[in-house]
N, CA and C atoms of all chains as a GROMACS GRO file, in nm:
protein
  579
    1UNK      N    1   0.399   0.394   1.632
    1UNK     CA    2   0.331   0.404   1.503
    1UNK      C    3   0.215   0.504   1.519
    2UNK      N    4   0.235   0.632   1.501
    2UNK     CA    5   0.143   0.701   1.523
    2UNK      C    6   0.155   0.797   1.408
    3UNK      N    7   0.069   0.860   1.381
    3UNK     CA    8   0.032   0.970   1.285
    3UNK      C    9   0.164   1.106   1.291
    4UNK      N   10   0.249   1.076   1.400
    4UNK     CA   11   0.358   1.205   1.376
    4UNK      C   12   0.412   1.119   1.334
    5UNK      N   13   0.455   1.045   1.248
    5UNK     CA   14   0.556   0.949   1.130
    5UNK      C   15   0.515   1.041   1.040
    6UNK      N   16   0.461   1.062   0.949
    6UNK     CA   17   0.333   1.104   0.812
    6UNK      C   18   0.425   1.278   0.866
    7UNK      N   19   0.350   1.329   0.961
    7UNK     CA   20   0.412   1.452   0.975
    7UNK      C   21   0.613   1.445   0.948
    8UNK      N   22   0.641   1.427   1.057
    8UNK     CA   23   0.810   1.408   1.014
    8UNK      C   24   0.828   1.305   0.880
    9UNK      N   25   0.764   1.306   0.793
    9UNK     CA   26   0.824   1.251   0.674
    9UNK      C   27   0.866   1.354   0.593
   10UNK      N   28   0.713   1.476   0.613
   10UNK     CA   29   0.634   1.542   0.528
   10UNK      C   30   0.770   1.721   0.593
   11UNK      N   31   0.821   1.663   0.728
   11UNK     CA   32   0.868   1.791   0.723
   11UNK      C   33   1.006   1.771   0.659
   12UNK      N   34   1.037   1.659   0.690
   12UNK     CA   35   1.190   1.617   0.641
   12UNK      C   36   1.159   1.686   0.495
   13UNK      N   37   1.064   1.633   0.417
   13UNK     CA   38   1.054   1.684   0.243
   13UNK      C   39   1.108   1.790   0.255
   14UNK      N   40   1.044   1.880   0.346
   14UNK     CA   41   0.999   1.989   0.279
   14UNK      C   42   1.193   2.109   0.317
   15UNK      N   43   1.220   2.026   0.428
   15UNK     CA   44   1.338   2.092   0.484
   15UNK      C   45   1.402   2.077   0.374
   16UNK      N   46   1.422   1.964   0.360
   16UNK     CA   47   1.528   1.954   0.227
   16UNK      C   48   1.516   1.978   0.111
   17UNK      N   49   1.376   2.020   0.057
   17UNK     CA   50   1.379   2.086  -0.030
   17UNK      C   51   1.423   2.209  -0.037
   18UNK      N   52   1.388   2.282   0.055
   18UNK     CA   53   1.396   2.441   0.136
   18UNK      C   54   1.567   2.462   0.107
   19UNK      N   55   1.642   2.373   0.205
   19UNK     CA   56   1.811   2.349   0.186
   19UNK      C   57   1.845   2.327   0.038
   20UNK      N   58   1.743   2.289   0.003
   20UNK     CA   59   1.832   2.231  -0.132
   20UNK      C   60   1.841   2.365  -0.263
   21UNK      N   61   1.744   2.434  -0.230
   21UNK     CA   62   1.701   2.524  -0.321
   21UNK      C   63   1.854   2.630  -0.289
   22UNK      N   64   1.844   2.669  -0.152
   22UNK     CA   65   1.890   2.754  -0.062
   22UNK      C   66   2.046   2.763  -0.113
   23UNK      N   67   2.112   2.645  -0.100
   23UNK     CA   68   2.231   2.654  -0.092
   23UNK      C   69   2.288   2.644  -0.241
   24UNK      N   70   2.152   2.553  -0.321
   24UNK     CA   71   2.190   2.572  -0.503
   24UNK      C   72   2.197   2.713  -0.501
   25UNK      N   73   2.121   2.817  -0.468
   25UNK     CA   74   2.124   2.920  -0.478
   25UNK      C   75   2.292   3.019  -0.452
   26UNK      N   76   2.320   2.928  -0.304
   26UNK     CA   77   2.455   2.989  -0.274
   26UNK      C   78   2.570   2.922  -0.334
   27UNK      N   79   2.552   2.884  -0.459
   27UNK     CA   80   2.660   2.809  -0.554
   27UNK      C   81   2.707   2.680  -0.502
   28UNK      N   82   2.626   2.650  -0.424
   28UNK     CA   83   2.743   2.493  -0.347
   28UNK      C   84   2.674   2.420  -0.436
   29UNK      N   85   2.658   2.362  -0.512
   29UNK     CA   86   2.564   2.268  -0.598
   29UNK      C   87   2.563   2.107  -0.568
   30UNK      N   88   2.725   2.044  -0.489
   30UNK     CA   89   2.742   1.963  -0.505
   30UNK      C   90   2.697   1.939  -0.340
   31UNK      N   91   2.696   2.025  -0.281
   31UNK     CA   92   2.639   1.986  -0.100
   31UNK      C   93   2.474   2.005  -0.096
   32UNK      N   94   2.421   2.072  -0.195
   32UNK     CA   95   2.278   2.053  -0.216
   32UNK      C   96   2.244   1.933  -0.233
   33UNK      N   97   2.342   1.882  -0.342
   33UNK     CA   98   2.252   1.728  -0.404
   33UNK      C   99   2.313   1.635  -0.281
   34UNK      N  100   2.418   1.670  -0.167
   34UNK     CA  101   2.422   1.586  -0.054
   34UNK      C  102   2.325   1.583   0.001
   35UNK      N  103   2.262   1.680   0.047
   35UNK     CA  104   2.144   1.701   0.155
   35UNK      C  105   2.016   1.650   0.081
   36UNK      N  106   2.041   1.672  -0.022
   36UNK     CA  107   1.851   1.566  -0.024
   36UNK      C  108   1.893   1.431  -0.030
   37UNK      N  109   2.022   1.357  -0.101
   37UNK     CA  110   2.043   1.226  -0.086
   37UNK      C  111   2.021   1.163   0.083
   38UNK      N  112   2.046   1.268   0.127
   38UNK     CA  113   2.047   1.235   0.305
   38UNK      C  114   1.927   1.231   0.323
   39UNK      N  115   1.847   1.315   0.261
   39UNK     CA  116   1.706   1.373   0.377
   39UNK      C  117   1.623   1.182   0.242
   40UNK      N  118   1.688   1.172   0.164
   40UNK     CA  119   1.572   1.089   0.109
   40UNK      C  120   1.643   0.924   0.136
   41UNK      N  121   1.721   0.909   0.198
   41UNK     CA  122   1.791   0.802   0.254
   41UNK      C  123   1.699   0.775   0.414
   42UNK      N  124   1.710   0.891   0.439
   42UNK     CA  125   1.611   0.879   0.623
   42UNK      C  126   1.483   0.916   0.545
   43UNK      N  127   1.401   0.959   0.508
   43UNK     CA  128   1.266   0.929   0.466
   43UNK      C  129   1.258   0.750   0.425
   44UNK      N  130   1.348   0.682   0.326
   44UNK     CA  131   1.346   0.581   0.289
   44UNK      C  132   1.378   0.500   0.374
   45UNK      N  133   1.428   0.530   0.472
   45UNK     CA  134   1.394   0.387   0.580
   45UNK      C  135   1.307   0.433   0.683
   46UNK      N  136   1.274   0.536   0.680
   46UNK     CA  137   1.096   0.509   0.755
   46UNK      C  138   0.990   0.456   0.710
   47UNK      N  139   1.018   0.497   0.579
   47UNK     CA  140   0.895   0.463   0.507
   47UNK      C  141   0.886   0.300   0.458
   48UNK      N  142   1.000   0.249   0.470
   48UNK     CA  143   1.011   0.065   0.432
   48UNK      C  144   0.993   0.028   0.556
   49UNK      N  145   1.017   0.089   0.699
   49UNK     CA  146   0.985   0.036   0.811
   49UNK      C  147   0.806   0.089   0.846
   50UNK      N  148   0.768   0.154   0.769
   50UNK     CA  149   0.602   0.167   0.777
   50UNK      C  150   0.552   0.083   0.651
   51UNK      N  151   0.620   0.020   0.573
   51UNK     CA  152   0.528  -0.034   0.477
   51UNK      C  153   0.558  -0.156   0.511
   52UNK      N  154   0.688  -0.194   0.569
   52UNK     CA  155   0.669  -0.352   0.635
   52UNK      C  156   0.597  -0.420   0.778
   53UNK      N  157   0.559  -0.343   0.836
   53UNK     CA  158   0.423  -0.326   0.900
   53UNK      C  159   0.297  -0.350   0.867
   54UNK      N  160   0.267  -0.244   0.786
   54UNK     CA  161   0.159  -0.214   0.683
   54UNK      C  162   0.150  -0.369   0.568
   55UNK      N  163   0.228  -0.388   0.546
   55UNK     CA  164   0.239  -0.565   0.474
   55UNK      C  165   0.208  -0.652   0.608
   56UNK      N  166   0.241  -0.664   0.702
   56UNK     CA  167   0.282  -0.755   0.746
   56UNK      C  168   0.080  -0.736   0.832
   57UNK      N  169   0.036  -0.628   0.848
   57UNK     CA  170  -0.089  -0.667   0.880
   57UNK      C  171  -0.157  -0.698   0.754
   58UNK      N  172  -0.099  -0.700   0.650
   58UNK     CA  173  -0.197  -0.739   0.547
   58UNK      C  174  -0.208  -0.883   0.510
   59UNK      N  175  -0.077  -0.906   0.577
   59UNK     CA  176  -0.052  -1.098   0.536
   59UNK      C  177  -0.169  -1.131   0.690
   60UNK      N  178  -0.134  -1.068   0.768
   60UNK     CA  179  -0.211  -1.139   0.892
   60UNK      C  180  -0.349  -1.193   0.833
   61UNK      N  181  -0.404  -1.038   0.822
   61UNK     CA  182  -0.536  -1.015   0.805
   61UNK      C  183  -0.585  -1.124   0.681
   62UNK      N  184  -0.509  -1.116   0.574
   62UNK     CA  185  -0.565  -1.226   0.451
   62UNK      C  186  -0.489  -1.371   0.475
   63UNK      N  187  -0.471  -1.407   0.564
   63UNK     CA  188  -0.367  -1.536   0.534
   63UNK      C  189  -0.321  -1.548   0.414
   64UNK      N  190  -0.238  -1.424   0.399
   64UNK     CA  191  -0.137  -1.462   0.298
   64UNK      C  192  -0.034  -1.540   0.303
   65UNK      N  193   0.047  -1.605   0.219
   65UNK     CA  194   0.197  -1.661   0.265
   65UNK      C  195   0.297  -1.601   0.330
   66UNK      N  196  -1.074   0.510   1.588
   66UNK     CA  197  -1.041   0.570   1.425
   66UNK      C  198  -1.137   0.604   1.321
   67UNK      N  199  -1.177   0.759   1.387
   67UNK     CA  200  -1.316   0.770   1.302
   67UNK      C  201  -1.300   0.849   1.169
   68UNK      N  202  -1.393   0.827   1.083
   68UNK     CA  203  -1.356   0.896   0.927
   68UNK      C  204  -1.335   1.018   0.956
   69UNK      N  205  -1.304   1.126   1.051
   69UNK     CA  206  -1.280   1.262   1.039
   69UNK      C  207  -1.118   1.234   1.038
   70UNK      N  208  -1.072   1.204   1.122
   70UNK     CA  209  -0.936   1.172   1.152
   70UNK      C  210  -0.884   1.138   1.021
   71UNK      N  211  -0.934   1.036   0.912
   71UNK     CA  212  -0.855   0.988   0.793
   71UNK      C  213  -0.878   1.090   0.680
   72UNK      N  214  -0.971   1.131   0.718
   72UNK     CA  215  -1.044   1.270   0.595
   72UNK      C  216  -0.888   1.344   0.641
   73UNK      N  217  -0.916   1.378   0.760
   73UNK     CA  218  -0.818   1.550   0.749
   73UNK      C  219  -0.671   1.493   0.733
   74UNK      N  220  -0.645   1.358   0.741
   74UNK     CA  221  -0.514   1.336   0.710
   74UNK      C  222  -0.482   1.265   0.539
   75UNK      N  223  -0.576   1.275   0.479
   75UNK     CA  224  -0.600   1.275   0.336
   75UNK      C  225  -0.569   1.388   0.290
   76UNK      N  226  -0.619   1.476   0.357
   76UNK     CA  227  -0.625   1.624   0.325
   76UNK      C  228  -0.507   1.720   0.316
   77UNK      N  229  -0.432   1.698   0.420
   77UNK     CA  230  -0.312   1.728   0.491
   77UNK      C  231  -0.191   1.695   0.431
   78UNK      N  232  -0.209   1.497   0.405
   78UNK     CA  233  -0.090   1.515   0.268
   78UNK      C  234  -0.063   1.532   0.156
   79UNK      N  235  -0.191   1.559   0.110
   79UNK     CA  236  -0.203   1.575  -0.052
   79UNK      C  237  -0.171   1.739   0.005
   80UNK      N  238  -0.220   1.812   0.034
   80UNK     CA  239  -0.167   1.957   0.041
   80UNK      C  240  -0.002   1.964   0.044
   81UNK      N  241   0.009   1.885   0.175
   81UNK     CA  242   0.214   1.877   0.186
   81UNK      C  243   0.208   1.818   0.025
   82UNK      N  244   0.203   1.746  -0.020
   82UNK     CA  245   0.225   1.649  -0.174
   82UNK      C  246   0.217   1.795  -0.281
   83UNK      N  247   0.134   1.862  -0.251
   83UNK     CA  248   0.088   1.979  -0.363
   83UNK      C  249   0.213   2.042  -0.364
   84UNK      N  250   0.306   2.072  -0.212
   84UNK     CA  251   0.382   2.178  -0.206
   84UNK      C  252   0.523   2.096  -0.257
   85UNK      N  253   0.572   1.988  -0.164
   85UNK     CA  254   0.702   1.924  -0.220
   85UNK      C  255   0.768   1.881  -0.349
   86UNK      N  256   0.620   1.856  -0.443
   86UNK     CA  257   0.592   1.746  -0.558
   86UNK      C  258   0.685   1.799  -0.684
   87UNK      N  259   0.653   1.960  -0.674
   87UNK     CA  260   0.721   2.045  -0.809
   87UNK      C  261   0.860   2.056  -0.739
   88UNK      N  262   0.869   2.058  -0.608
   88UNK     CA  263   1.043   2.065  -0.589
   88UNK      C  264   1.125   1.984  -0.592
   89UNK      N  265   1.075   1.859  -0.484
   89UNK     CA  266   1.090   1.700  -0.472
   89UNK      C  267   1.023   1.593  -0.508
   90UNK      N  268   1.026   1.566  -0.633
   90UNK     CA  269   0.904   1.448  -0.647
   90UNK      C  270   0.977   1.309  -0.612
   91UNK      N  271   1.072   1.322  -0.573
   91UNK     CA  272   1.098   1.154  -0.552
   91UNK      C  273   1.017   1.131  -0.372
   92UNK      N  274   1.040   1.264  -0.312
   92UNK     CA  275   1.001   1.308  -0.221
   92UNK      C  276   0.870   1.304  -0.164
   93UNK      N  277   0.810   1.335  -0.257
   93UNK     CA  278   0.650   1.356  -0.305
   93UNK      C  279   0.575   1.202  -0.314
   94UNK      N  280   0.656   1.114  -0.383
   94UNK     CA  281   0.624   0.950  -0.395
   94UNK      C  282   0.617   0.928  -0.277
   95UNK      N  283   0.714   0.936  -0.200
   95UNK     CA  284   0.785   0.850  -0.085
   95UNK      C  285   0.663   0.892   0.055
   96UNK      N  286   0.652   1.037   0.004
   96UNK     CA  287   0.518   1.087   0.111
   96UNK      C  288   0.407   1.001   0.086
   97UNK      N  289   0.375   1.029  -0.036
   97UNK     CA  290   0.222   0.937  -0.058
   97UNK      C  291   0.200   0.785  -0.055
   98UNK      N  292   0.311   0.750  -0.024
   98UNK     CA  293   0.335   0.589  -0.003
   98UNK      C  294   0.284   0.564   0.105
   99UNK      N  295   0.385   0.664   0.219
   99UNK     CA  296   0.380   0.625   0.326
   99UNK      C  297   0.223   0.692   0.378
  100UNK      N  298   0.206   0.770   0.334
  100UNK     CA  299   0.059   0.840   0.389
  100UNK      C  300  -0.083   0.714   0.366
  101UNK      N  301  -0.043   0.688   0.226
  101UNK     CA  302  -0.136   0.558   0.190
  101UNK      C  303  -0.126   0.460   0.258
  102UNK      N  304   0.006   0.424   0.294
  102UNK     CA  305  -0.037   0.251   0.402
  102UNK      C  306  -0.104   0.320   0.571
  103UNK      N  307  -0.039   0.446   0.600
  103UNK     CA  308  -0.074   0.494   0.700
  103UNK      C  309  -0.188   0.470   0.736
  104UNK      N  310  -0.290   0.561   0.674
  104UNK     CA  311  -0.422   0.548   0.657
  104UNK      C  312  -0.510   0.424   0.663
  105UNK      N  313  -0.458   0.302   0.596
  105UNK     CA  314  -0.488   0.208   0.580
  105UNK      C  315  -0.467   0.108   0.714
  106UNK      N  316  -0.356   0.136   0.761
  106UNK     CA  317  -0.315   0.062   0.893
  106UNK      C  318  -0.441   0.110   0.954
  107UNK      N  319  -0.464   0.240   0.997
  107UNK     CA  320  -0.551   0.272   1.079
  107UNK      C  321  -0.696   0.185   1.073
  108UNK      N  322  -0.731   0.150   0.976
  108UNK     CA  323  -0.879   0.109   0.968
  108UNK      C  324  -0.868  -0.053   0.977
  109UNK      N  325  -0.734  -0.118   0.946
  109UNK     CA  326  -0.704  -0.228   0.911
  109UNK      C  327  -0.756  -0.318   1.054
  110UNK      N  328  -0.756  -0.275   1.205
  110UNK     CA  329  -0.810  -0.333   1.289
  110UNK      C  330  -0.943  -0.393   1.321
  111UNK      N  331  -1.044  -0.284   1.242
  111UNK     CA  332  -1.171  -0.275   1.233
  111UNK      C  333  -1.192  -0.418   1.123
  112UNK      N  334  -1.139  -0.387   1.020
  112UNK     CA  335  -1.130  -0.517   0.906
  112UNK      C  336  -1.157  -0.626   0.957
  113UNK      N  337  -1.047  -0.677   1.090
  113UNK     CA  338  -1.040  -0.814   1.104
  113UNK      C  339  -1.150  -0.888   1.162
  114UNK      N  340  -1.251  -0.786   1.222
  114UNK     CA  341  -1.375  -0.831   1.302
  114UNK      C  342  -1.438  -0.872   1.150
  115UNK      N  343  -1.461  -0.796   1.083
  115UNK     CA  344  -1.541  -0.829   0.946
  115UNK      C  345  -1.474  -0.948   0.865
  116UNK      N  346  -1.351  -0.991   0.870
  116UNK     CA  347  -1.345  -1.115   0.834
  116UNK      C  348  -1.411  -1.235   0.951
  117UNK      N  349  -1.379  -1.196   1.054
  117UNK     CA  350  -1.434  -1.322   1.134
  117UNK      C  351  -1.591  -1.308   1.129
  118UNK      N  352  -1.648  -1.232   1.115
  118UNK     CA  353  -1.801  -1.276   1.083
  118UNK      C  354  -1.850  -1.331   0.938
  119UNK      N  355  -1.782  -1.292   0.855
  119UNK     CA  356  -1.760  -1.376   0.757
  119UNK      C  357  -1.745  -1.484   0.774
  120UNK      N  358  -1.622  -1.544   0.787
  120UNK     CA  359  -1.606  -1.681   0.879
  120UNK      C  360  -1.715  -1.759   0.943
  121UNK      N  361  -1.793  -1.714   1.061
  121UNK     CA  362  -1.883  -1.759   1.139
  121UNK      C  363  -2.006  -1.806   1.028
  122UNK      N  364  -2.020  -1.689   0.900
  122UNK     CA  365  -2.122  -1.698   0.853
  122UNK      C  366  -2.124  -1.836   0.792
  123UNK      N  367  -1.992  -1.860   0.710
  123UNK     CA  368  -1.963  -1.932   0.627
  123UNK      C  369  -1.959  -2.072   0.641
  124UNK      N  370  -1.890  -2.121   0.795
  124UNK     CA  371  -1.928  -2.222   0.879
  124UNK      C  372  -2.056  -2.260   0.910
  125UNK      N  373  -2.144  -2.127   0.942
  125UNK     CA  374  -2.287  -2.136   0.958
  125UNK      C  375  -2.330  -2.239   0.846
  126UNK      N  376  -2.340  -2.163   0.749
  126UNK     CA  377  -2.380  -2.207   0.616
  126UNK      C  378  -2.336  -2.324   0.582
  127UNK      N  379  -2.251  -2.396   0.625
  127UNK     CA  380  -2.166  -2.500   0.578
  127UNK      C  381  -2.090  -2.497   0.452
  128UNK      N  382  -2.098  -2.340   0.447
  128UNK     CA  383  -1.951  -2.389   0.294
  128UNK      C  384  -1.796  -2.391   0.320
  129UNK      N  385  -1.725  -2.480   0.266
  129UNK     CA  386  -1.612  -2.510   0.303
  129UNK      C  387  -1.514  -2.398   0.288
  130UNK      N  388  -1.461  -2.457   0.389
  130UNK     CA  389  -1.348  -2.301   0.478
  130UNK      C  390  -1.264  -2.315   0.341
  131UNK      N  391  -1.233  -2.383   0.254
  131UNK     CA  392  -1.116  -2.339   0.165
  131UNK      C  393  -1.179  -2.240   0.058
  132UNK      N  394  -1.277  -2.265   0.007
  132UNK     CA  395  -1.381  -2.179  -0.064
  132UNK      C  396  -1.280  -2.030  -0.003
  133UNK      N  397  -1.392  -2.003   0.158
  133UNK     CA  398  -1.364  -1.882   0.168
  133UNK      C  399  -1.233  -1.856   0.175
  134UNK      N  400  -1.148  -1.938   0.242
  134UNK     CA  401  -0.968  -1.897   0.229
  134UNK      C  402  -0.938  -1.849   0.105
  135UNK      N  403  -0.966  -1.891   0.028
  135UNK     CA  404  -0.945  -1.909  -0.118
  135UNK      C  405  -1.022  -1.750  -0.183
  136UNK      N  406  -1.115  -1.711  -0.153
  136UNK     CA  407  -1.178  -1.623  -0.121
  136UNK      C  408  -1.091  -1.461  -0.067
  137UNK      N  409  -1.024  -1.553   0.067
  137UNK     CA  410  -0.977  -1.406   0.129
  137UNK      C  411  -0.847  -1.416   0.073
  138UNK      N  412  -0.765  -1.456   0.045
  138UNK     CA  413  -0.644  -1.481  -0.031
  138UNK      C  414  -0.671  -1.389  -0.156
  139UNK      N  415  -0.745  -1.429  -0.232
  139UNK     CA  416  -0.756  -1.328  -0.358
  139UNK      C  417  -0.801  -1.233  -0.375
  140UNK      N  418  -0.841  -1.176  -0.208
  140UNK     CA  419  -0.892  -0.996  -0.206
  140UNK      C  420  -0.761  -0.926  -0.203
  141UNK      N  421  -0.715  -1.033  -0.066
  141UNK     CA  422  -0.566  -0.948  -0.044
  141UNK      C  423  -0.473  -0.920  -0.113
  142UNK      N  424  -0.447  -1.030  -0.221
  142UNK     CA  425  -0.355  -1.032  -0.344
  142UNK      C  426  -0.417  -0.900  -0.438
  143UNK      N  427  -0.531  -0.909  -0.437
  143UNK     CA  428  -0.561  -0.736  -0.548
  143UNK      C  429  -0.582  -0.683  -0.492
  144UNK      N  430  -0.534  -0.675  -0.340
  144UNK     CA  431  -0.564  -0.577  -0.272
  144UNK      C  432  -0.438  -0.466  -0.283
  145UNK      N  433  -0.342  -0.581  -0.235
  145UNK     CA  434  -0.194  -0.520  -0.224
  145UNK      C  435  -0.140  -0.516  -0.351
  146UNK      N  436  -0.197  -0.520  -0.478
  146UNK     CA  437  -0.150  -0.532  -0.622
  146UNK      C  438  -0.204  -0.384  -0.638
  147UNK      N  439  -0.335  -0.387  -0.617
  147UNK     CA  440  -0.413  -0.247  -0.615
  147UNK      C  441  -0.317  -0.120  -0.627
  148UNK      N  442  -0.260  -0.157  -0.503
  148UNK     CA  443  -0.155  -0.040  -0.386
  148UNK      C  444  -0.070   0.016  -0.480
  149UNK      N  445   0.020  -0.142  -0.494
  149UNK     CA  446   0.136  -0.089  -0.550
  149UNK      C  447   0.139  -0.077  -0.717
  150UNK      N  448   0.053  -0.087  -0.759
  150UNK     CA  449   0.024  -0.071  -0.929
  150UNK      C  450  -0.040   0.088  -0.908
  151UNK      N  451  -0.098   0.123  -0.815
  151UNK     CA  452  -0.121   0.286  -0.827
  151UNK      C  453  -0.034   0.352  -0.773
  152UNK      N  454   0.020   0.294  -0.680
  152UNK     CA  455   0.166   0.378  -0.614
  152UNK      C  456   0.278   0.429  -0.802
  153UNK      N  457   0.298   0.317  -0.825
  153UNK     CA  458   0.384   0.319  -0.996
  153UNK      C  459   0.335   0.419  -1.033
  154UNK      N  460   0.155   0.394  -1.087
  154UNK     CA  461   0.151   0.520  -1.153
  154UNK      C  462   0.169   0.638  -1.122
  155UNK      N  463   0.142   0.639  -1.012
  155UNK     CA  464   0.125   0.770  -0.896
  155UNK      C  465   0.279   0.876  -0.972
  156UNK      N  466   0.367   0.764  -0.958
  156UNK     CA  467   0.524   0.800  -0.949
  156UNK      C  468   0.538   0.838  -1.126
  157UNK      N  469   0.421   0.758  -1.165
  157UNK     CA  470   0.478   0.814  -1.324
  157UNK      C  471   0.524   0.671  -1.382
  158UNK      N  472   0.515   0.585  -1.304
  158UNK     CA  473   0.571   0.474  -1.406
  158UNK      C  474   0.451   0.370  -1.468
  159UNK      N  475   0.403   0.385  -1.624
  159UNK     CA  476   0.332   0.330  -1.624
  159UNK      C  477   0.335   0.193  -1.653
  160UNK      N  478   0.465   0.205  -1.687
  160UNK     CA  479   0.496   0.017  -1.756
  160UNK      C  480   0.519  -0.033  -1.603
  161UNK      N  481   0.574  -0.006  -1.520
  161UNK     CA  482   0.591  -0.065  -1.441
  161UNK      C  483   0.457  -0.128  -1.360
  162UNK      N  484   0.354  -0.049  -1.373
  162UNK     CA  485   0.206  -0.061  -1.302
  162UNK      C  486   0.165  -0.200  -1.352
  163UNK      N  487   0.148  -0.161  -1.501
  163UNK     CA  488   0.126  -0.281  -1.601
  163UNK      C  489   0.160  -0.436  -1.546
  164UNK      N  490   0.271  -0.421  -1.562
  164UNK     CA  491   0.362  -0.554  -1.492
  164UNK      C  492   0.321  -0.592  -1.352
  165UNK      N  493   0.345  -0.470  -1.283
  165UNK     CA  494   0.248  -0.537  -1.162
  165UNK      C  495   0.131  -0.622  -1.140
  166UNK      N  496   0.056  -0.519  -1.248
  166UNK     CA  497  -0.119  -0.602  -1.218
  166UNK      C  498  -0.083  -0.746  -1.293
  167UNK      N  499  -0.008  -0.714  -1.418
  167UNK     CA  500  -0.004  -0.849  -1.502
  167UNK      C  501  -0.008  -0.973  -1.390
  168UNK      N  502   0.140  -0.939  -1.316
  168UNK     CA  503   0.181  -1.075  -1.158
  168UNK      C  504   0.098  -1.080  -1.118
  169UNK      N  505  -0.017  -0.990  -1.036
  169UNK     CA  506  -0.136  -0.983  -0.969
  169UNK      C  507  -0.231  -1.079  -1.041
  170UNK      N  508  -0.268  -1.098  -1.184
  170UNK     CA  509  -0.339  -1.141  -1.186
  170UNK      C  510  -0.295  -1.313  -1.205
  171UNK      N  511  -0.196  -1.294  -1.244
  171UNK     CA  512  -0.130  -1.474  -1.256
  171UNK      C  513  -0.141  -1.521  -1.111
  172UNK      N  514  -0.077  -1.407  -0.967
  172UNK     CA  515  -0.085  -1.504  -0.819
  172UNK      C  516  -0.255  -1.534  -0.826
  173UNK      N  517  -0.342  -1.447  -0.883
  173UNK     CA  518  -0.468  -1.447  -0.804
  173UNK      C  519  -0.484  -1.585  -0.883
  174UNK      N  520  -0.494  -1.630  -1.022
  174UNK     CA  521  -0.555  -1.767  -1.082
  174UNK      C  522  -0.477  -1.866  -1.031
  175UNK      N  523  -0.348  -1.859  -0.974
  175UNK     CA  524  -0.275  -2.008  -0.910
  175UNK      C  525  -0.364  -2.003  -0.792
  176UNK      N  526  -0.367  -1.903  -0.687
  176UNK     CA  527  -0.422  -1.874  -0.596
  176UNK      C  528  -0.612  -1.972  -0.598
  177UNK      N  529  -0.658  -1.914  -0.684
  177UNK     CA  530  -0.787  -1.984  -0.695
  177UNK      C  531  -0.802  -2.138  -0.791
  178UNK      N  532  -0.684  -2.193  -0.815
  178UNK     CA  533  -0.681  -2.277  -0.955
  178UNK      C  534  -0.766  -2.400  -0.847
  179UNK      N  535  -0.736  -2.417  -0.681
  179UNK     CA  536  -0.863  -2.538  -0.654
  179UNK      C  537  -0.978  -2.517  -0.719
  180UNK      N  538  -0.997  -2.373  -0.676
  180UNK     CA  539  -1.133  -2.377  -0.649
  180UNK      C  540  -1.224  -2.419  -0.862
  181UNK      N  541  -1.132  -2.397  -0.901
  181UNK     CA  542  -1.129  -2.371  -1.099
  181UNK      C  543  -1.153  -2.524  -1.143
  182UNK      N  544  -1.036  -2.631  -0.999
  182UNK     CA  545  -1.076  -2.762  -1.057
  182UNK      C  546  -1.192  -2.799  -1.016
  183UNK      N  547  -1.231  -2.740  -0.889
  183UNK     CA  548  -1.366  -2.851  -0.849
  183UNK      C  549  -1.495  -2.809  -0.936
  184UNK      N  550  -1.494  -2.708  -0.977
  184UNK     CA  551  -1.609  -2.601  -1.043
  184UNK      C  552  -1.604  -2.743  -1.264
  185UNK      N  553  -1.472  -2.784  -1.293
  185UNK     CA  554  -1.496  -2.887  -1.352
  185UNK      C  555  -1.498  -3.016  -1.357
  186UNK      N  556  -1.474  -3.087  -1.188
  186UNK     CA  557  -1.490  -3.167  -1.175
  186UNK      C  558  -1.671  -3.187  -1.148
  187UNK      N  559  -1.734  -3.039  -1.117
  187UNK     CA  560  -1.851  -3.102  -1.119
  187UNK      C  561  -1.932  -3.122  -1.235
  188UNK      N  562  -1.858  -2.993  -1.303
  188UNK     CA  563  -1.930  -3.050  -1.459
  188UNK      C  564  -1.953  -3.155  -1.492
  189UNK      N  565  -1.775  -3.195  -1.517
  189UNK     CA  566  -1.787  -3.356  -1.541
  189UNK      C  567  -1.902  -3.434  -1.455
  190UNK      N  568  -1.891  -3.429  -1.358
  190UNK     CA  569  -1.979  -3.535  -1.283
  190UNK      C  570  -2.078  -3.523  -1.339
  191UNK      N  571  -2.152  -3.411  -1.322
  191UNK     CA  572  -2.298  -3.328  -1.377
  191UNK      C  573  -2.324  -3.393  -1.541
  192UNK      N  574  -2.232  -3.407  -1.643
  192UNK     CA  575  -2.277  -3.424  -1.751
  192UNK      C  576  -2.265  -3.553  -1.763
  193UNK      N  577  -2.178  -3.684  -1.687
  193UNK     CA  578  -2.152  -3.814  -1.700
  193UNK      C  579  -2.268  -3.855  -1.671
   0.00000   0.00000   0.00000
């Protein structure tokens, strides 16, 4: 759990935006909208595995249920 | 985990956020989500000393530990309501925010409803 999570989230974005533009450009339209479903499928389970963390010190910390 | 460290990484994803946001905004959410609990983890260690002196104080004092439970229970509940009712908007959803805080504020009054009875049980006593 360190601060290069935040970075590789932030590069994944940006790759797949980059690809996505790139290859709309080279008429594939339908392998563009593959590659960000991908790149936002692996962003989305990093980011539920950093926010269930991020919850789970918050229940600590407040004795939540 | 000193405030320079959370400054320049405040800084850092709202810039990445500036650049992805007009290309990828689902993208753009998903960054600032995760950048926001990030941040927050970081300081969240420091926190827990400041609840336990709280604690100590409160024992000191003799007021009853459910008081303050009751107390820290309903920071955390608008705490984490806070989050995710600005995360919504963040994303653009405003009804959804709405609804959030609405739940937020119903857990926080079950959450405190002891503390609501004893506050008229003393009335009562007080005016009998």
């Amino acid at each position: 759990m360190d601060v290069d999570l935040i970075f590789k989230i932030a590069g994944i974005a940006i790759i797949v935006s980059v690809l996505h533009s790139v290859i709309k450009q080279a008429g594939k339209e339908e392998y563009a909208w593959l590659i960000t479903l991908t790149g936002v499928v692996v962003v989305l389970t990093m980011v539920t595995r950093l926010i269930w963390d991020f919850f789970s010190t918050i229940r600590v910390m407040f004795q939540l249920p | 985990m000193n405030v320079f460290q959370v400054a320049v990484l405040g800084v850092v994803c709202s810039l990445v956020l500036a650049l992805i946001r007009r290309e990828r905004p689902e993208m753009g959410v998903m960054l600032s989500l995760a950048a926001g609990a990030f941040i927050l983890m970081l300081v969240a260690p420091r926190a827990v000393g400041i609840m336990l002196v709280f604690k100590d104080a409160a024992e000191r004092a003799g007021v009853g530990s459910t008081y303050l439970g009751v107390a820290l229970k309903v920071l955390g509940i608008a705490y984490v309501v806070d989050f995710a009712a600005d995360l919504c908007r963040d994303a653009g959803e405003e009804n959804l925010a709405s609804r959030v805080e609405l739940a937020g504020k119903i857990l926080i009054l079950v959450a405190a409803l002891p503390v609501i009875e004893g506050v008229f049980q003393l009335i009562q006593s007080l005016l009998s």
